[in-house]
C-alpha positions in Angstrom: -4.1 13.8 0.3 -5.5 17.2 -1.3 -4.7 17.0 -4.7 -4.9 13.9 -7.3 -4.3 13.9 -10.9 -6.3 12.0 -12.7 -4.6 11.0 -16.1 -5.3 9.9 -19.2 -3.0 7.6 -21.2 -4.4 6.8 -24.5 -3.2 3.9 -27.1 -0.3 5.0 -28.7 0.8 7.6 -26.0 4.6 8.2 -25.6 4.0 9.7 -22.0 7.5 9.8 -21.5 8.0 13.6 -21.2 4.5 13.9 -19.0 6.1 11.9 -16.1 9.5 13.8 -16.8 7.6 17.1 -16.3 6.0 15.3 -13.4 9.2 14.3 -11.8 10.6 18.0 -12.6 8.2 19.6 -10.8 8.1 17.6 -7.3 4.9 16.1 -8.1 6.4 12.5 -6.8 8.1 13.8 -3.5 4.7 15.4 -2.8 3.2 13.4 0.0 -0.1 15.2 -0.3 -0.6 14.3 -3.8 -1.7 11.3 -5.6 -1.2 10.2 -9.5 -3.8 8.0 -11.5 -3.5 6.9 -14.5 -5.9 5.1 -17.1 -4.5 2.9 -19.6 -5.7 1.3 -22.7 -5.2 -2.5 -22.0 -4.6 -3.0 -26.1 -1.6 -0.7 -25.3 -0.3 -0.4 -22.0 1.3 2.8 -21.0 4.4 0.8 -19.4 5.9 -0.1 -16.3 4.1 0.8 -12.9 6.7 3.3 -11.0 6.6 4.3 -7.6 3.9 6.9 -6.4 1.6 6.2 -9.4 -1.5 4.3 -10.0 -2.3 2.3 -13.0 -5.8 1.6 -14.2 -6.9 -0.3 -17.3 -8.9 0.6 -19.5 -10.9 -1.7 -22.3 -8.9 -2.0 -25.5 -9.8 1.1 -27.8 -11.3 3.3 -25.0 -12.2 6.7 -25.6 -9.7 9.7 -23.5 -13.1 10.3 -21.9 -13.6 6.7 -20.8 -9.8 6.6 -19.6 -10.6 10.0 -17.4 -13.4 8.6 -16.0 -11.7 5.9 -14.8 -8.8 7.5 -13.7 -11.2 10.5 -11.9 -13.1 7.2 -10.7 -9.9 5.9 -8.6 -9.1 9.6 -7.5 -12.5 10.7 -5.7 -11.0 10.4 -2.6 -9.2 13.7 -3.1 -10.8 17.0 -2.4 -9.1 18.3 -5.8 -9.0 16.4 -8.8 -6.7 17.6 -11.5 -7.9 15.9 -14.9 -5.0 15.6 -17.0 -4.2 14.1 -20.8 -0.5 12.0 -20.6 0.2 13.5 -23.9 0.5 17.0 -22.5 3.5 17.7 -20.1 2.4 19.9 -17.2 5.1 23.4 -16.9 7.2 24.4 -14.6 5.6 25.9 -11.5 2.1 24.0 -12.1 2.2 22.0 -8.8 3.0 25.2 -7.2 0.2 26.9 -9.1 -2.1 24.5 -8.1 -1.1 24.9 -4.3 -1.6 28.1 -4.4 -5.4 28.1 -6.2 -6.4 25.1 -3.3 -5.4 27.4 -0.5 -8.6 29.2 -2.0 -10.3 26.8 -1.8 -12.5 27.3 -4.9 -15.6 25.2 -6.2 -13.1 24.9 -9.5 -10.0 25.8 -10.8 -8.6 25.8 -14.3 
């Protein structure tokens, strides 16, 4: 693995058109990738689905304590994308992504 995202899902997120963007983009038939996600327990952010990982939050946790559990869960990977669940990713970003990696830069944005 060389890339995961490391997502936040906070209460009341409809993340429904994130993991449509994800699908859209390849971002599940990449082998090299890996999806985290942090959920608030008091709302969880639904079923699991194949390729993605589901952590749980405390009820009423903060977007930074849900990335810092979903960055927690993806430290294995050389390049951690920290991403919000209630912002869809474009077209081309896994691509995008790819491309900046193959630089292999200290940080991307």
């Amino acid at each position: 693995m060389i890339l995961a995202l490391a997502v936040a899902a906070p209460r009341n997120c409809n993340a429904g058109a994130f993991l449509a963007s994800l699908e859209d983009d390849g971002v599940f038939l990449a082998p090299d990738v890996a999806v985290h996600i942090a959920q608030d327990a008091a709302q969880p952010f639904g079923p699991s689905l194949p390729g993605i990982a589901i952590e749980t939050a405390l009820p009423g946790a903060s977007i930074f304590q849900l990335w810092g559990a979903a960055i927690r869960a993806a430290e294995a990977a050389p390049f951690v994308a920290v991403l919000d669940a209630r912002c869809p990713i474009s077209p081309g970003w896994l691509s995008a992504m790819r491309q900046q990696i193959q630089q292999r830069p200290i940080a991307l944005y």
